[in-house]
SELODREN-705718 format. One record per atom (N, C-alpha, C): residue in three letters; x, y, z. Coordinates in steps of 0.1 Angstrom, whole numbers, plus 2048, in hexadecimal, padded with zeros to 3 digits. Layout:
ALAXYZ...
// end
This chain:
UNK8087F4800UNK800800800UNK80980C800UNK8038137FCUNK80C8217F7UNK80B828804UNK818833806UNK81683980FUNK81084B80DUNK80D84D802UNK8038567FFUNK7F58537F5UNK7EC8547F5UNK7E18547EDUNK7E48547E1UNK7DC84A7D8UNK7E28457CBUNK7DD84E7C0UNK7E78527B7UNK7EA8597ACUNK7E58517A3UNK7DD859797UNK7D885078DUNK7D385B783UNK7D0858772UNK7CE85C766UNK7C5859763UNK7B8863761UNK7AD86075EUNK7AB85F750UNK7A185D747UNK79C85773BUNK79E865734UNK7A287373DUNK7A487B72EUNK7B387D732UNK7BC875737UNK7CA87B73AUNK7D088373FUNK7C788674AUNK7CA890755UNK7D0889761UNK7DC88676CUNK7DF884772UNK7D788E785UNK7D3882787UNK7CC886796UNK7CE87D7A4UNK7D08807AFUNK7CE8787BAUNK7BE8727BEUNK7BE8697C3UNK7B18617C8UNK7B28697D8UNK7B28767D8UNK7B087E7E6UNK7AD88D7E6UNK7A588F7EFUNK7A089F7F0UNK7A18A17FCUNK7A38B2801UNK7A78B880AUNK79D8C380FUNK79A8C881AUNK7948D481DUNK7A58DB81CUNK7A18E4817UNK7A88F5819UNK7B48F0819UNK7BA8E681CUNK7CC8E381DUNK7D28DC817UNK7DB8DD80DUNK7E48D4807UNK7E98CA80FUNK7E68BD810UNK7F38B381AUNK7FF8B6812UNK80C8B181FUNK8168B181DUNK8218AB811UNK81A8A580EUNK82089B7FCUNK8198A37F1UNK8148AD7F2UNK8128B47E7UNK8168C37E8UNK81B8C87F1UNK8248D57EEUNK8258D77E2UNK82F8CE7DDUNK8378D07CEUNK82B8CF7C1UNK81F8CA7C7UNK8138C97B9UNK8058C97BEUNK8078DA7C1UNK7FF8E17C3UNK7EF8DB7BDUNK7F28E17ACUNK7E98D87A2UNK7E68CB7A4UNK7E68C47A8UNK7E28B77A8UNK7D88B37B6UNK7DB8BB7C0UNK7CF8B47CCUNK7C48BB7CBUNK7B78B87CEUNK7AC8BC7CFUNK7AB8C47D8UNK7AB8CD7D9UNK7AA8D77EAUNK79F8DE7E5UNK7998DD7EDUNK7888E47ECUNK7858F17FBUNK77D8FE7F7UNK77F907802UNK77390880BUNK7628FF7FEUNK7598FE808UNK7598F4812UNK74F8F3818UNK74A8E7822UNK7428E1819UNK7478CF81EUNK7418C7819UNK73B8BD821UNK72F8BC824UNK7268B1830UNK7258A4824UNK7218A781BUNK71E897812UNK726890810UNK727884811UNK72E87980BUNK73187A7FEUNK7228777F8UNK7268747ECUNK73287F7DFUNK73188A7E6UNK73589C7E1UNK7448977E3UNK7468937F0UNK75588E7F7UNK7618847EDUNK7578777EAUNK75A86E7E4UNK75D8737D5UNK75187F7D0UNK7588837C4UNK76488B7C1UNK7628937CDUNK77089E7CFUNK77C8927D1UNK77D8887D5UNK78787F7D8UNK7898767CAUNK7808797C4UNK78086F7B4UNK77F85F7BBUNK7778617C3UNK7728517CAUNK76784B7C5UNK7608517C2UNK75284F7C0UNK7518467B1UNK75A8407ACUNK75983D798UNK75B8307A0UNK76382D7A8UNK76A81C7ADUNK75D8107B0UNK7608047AEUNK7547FD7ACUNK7667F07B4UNK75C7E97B9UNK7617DC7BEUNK75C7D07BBUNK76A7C47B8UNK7607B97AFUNK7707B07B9UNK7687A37B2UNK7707987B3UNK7727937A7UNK7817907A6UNK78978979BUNK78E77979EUNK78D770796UNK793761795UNK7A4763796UNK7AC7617A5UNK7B67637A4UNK7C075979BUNK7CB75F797UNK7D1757793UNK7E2757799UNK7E474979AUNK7F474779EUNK7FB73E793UNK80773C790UNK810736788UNK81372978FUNK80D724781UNK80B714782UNK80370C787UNK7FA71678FUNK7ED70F794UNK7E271478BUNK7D7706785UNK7CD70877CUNK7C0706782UNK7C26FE78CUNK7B66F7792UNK7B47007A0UNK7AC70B7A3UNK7AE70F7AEUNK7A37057B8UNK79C6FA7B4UNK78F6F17BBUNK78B6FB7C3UNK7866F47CFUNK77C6FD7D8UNK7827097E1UNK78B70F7DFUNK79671C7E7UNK78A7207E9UNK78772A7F5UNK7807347F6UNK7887437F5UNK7967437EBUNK79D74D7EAUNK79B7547E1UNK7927627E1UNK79076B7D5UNK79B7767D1UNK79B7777C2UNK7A77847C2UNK7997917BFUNK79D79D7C7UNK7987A97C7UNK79E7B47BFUNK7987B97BAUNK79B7C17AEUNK78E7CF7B1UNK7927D97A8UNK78B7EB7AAUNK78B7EF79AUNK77F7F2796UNK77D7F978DUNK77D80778CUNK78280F788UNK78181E787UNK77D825777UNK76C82577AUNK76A82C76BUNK770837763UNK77784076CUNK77A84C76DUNK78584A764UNK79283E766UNK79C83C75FUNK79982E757UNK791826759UNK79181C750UNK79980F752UNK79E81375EUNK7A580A767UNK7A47FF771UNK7A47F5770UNK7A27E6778UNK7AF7E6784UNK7AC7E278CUNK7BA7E3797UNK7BB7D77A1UNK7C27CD7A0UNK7C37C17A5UNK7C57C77B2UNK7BC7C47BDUNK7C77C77C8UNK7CD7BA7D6UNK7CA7AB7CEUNK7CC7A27D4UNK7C379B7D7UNK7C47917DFUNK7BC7867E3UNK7BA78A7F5UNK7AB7827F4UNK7A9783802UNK79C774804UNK79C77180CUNK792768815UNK77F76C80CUNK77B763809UNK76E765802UNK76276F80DUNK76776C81BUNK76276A827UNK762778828UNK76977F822UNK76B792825UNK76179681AUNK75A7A1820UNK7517A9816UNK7567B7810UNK7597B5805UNK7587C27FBUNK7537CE7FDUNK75C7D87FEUNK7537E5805UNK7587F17F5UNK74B7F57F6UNK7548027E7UNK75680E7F6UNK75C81B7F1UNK7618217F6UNK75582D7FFUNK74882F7F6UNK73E8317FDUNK73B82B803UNK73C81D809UNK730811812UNK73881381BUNK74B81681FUNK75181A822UNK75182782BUNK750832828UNK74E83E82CUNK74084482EUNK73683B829UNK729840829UNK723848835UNK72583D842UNK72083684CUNK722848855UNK72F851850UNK72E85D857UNK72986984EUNK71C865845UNK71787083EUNK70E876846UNK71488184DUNK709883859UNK704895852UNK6F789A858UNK6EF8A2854UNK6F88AC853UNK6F28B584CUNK6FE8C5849UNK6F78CB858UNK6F48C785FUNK6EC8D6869UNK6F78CB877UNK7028C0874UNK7038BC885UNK7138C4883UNK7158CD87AUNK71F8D4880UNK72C8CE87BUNK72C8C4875UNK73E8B9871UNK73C8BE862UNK7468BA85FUNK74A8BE84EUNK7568B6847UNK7548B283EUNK7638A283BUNK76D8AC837UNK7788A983DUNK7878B083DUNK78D8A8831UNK78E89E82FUNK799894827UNK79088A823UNK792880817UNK791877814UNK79E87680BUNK79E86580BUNK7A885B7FDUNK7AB84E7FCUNK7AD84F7F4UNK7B383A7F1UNK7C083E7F0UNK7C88347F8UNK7D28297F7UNK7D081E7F5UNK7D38177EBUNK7D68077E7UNK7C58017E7UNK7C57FB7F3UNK7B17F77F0UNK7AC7FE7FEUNK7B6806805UNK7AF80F811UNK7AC81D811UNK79F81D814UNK795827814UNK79783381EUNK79C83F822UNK79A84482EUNK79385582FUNK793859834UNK788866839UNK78C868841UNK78D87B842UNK789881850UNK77D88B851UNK77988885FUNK76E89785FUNK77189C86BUNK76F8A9866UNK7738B5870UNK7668B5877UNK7668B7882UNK7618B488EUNK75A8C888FUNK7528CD898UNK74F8DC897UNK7518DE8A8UNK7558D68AAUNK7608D48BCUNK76D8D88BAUNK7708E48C2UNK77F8E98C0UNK7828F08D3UNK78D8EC8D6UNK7918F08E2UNK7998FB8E2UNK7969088EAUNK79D9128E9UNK7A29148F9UNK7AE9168FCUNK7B8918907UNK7BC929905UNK7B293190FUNK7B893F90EUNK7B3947901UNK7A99478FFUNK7A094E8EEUNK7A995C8ECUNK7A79608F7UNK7AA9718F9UNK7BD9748F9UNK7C29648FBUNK7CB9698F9UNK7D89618EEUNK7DC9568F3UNK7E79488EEUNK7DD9448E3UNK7D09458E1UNK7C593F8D9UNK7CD92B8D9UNK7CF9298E1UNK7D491C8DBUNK7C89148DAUNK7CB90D8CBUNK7BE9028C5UNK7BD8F48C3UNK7B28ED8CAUNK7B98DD8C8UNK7AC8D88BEUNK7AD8D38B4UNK7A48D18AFUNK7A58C38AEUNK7948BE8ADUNK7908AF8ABUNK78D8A889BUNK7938A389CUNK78B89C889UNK78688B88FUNK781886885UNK77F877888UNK78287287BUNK78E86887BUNK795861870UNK78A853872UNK78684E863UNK783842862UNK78683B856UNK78982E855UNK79482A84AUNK78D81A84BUNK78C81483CUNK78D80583BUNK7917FF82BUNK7907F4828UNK7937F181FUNK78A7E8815UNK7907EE809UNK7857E87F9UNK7837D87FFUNK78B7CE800UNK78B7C6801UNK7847BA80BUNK7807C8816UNK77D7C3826UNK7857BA82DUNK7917BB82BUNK79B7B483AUNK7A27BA840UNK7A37C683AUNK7A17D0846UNK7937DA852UNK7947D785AUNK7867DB863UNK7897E7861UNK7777EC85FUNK7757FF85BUNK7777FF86CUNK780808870UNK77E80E87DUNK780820876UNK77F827885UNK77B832887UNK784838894UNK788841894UNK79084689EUNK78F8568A1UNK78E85B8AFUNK78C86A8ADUNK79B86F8B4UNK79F87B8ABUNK7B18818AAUNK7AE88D8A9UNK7BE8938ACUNK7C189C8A6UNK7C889E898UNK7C8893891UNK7CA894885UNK7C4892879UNK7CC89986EUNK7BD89885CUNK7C688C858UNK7BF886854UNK7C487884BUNK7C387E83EUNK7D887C83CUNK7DA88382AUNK7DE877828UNK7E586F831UNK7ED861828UNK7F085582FUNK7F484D82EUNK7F7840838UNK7FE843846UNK808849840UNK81484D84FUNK80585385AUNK80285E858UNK7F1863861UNK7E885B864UNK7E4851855UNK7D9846860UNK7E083C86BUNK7EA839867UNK7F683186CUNK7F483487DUNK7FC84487AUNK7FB847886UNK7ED852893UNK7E584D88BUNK7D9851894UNK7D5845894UNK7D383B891UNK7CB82C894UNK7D38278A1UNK7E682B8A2UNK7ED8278A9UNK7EA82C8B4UNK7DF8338B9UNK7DB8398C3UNK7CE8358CAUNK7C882D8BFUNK7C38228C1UNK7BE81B8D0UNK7B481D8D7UNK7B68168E4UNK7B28088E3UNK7B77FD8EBUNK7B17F18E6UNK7A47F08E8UNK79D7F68F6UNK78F7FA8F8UNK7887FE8EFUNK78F8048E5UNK78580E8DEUNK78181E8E1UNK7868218F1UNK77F82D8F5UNK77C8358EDUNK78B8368E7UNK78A8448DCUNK7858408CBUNK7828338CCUNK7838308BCUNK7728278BAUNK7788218B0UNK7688168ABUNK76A80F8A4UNK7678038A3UNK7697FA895UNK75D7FA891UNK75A7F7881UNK7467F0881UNK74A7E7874UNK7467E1873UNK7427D6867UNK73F7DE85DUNK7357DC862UNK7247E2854UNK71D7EB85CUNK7177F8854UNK70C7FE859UNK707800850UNK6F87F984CUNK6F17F883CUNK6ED80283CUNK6DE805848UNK6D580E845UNK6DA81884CUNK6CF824849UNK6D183184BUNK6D2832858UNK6C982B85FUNK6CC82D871UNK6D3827877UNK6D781F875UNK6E2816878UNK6F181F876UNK6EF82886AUNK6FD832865UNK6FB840872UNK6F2845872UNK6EB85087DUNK6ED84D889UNK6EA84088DUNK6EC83C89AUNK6FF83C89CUNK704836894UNK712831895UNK719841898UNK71684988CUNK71985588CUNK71A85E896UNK70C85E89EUNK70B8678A9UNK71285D8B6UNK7168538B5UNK71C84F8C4UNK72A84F8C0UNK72D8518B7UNK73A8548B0UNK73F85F8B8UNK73486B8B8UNK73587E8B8UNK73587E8C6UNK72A8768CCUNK7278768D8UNK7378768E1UNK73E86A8DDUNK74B8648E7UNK75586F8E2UNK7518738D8UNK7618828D3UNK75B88D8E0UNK7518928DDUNK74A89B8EBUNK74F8968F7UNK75188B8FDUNK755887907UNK76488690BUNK769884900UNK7778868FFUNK779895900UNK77889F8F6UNK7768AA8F4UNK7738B5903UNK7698AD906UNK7648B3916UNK7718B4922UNK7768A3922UNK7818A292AUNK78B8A7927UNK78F8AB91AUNK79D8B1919UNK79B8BF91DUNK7918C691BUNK7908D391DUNK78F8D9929UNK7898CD935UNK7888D0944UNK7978D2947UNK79D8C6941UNK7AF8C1949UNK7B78CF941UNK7B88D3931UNK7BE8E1930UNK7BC8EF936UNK7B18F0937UNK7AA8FB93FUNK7B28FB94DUNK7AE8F2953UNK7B28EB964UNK7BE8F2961UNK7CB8EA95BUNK7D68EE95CUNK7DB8F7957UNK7D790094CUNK7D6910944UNK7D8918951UNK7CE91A95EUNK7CA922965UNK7D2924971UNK7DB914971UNK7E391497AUNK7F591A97DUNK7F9925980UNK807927980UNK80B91E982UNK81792097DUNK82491897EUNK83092097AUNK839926985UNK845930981UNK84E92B979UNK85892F976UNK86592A970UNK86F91E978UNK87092A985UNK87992298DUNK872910991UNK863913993UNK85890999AUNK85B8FE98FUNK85D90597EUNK85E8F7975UNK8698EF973UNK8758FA975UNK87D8F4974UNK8838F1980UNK8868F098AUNK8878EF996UNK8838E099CUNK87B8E399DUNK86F8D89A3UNK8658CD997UNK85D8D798FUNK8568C7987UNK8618C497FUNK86B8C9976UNK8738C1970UNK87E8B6973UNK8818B7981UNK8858A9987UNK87E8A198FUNK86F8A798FUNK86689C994UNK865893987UNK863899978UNK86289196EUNK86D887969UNK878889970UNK88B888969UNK88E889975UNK89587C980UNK89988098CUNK8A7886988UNK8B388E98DUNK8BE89498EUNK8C988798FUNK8CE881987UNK8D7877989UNK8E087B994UNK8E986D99CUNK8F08729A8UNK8FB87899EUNK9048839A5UNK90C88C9A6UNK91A8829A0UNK91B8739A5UNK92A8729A0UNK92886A992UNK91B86E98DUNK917863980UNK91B86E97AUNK927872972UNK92D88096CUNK92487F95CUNK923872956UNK91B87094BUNK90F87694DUNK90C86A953UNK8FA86F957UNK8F687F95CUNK8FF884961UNK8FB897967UNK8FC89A958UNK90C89A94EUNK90C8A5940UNK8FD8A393BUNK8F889093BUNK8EB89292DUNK8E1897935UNK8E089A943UNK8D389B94CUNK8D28AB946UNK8E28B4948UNK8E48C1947UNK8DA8C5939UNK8DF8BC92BUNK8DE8BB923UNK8CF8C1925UNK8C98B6929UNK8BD8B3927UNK8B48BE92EUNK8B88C3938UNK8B28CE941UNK8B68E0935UNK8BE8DC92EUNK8BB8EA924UNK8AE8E691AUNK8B08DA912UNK8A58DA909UNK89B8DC90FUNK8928D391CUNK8858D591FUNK8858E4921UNK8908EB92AUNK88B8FF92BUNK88B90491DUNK8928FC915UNK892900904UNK881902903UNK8778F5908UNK86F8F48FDUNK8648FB90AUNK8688FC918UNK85E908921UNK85F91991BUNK86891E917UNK87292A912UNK86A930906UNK8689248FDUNK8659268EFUNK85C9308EBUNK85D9378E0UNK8539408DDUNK8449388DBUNK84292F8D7UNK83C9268D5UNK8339218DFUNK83691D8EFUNK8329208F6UNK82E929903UNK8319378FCUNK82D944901UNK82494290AUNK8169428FFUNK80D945908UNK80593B912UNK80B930912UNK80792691EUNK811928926UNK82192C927UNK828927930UNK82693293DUNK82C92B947UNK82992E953UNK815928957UNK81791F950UNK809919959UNK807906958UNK80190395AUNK8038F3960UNK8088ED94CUNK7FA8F5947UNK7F78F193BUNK8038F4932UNK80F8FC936UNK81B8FE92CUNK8298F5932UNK8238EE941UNK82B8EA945UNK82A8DA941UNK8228D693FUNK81E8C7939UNK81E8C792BUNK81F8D3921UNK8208D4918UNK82F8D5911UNK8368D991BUNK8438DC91DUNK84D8CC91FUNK8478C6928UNK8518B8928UNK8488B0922UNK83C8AF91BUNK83A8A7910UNK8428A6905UNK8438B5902UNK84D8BB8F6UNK8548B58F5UNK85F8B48FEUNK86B8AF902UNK8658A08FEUNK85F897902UNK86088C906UNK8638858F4UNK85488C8EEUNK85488A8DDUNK85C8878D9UNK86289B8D7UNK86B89C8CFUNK8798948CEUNK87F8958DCUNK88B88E8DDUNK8908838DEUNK87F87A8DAUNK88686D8D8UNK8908658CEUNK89485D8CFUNK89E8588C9UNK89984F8BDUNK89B8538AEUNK89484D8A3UNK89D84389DUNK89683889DUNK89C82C893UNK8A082F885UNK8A882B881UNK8A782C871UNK8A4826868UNK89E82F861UNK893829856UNK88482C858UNK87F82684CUNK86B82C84DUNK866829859UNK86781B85EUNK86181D868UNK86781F877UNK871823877UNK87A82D882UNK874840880UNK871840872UNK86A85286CUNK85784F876UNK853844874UNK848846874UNK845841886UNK84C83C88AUNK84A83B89BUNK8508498A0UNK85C84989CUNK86185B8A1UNK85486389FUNK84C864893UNK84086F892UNK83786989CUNK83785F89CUNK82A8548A5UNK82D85E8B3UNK83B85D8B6UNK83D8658C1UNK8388718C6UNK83E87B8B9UNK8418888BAUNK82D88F8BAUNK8288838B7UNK8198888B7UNK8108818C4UNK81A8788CDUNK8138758D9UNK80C86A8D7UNK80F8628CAUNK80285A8CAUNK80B84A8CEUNK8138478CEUNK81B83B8D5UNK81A83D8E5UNK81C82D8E5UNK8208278F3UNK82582C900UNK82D8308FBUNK83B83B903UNK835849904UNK83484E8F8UNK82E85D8F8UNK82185F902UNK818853902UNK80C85490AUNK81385291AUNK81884D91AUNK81F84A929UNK827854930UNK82C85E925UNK83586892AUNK82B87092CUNK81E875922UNK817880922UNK81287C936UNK80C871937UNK805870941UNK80F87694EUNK81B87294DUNK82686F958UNK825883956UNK82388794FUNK828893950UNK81C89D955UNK81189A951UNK80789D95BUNK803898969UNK80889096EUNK80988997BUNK80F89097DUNK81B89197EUNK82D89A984UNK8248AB987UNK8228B597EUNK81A8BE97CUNK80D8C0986UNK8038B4982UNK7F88B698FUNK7FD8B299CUNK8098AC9A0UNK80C8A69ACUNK8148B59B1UNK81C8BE9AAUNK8208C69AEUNK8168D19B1UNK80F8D79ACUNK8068E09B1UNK7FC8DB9BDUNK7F98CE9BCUNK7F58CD9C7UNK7F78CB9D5UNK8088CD9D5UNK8128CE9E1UNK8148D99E4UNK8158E79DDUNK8188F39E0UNK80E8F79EA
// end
């Protein structure tokens, strides 16, 4: 599967991506401007979506696979899956799968969040990669820390993604991220709770209420999510926290001070105690610092950014996994760093 949305030549020889965009160019098309769909209205329909995305022409079928040197396939229940695209005239093998999976076109796929133009959401992203389908919709839930002043914005979308083929499960997940390409669904699914809290799987949703129903308990658990992030920012926004108080005190509650004759361990601790005032200092976070909310924002920073990247794609794409809080570690550090933070103000 590709790691950006697939490029293709329609029947009059125009080269286009199988993806559209509200208002933003994703990052793999800087350099070809002309080529992605970036649209500036609001779009609530599906079906409007899927055409802006050049999704809407694809048809799904099953093909008689074939292998070399085998004639006789008898009773396999092994189908090869293949995509028609009227648009280009094009057939697209995209492998075999179990008879047992059901075929989804890209609408039966994304359908299930065509929700009414008056509930306020509007689709940010759609596209294909390989035989997977994905979407975002922008959510009309947005968190503001300080309007009057830092304006800082956290904004909600709900990524949901599955595949032509169905062996991959349509799930659903609510982020801070627009799904432009694999590395993004990659890493928002990786955030993934095994519960579910934050996410959804569904099979099928045929009828209309069954899609309404799904939809609104979808919106319902982002509200709830949404609700609790904004009590815990707020909470800690309001709360001082001096210079000396951050660095002094919560930064070696987070990072105990190695003993004195570990000469290694003090240089990288030293080290380490400029970057995190690096990333308290920053113009960047101005207008939170000096409050709980710039101080947990401050050794998260640190925790992200500075980790140590493997080499290669998937050493690029855990380092971002990081740098966006959505890994293992990153969740563990964010929490450790609001514990450290609320345990200190509540000792003063």
């Amino acid at each position: 599967m590709g790691q950006i949305p697939d490029r293709i030549v329609d029947v009059e020889g125009s080269e286009l991506y199988r993806f559209a965009s509200h208002r933003v160019n994703p990052w793999w098309l800087v350099a070809e401007e002309g080529l992605a769909v970036t649209f500036p209205e609001s779009v609530t329909d599906v079906n409007d979506m899927l055409r802006r995305a050049h999704l809407d022409t694809i048809t799904v079928e099953t093909v008689t696979p074939v292998w070399p040197g085998i004639t006789d396939l008898g009773t396999t229940n092994v189908q090869g899956i293949a995509s028609f695209d009227s648009r280009t005239g094009i057939r697209t093998l995209h492998g075999t799968a179990s008879s047992k999976y059901t075929l989804r076109t890209p609408k039966e796929i994304l359908s299930w969040a065509n929700f009414g133009p008056h509930d306020g959401a509007e689709w940010e992203t759609a596209g294909m990669m390989g035989a997977v389908i994905f979407g975002s919709v922008a959510l009309d839930r947005e968190i503001v820390l300080d309007p009057s002043g830092v304006s800082d914005v956290v904004k909600l979308y709900m990524l949901v993604l599955g595949s032509l083929d169905g062996t991959q499960a349509n799930r659903g997940v609510l982020t801070g991220i627009r799904g432009v390409c694999k590395n993004t669904c990659d890493m928002a699914f990786a955030g993934l709770r095994k519960d579910h809290s934050n996410g959804f799987r569904y099979k099928s949703i045929g009828d209309v209420s069954a899609r309404v129903r799904a939809w609104y308990l979808a919106r319902a658990s982002a509200e709830d999510q949404a609700d609790a992030l904004e009590r815990e920012a707020k909470k800690l926004f309001e709360t001082p926290v001096s210079d000396s108080e951050f660095m002094d005190h919560i930064v070696p509650a987070m990072w105990p001070v190695p003993d004195a004759g570990a000469k290694g361990a003090v240089t990288r601790y030293g080290n380490k105690l400029e970057l995190v005032q690096g990333y308290w200092i920053t113009p960047e976070n101005a207008g939170i610092r000096r409050t709980g909310w710039g101080a947990v924002s401050a050794l998260t920073e640190y925790s992200q950014w500075q980790r140590q990247a493997r080499p290669g794609v998937q050493g690029t794409i855990a380092f971002a996994r990081a740098a966006m809080g959505l890994d293992a570690i990153a969740k563990a550090e964010r929490q450790k760093a609001l514990d450290v933070v609320y345990a200190y103000v509540k000792s003063r």
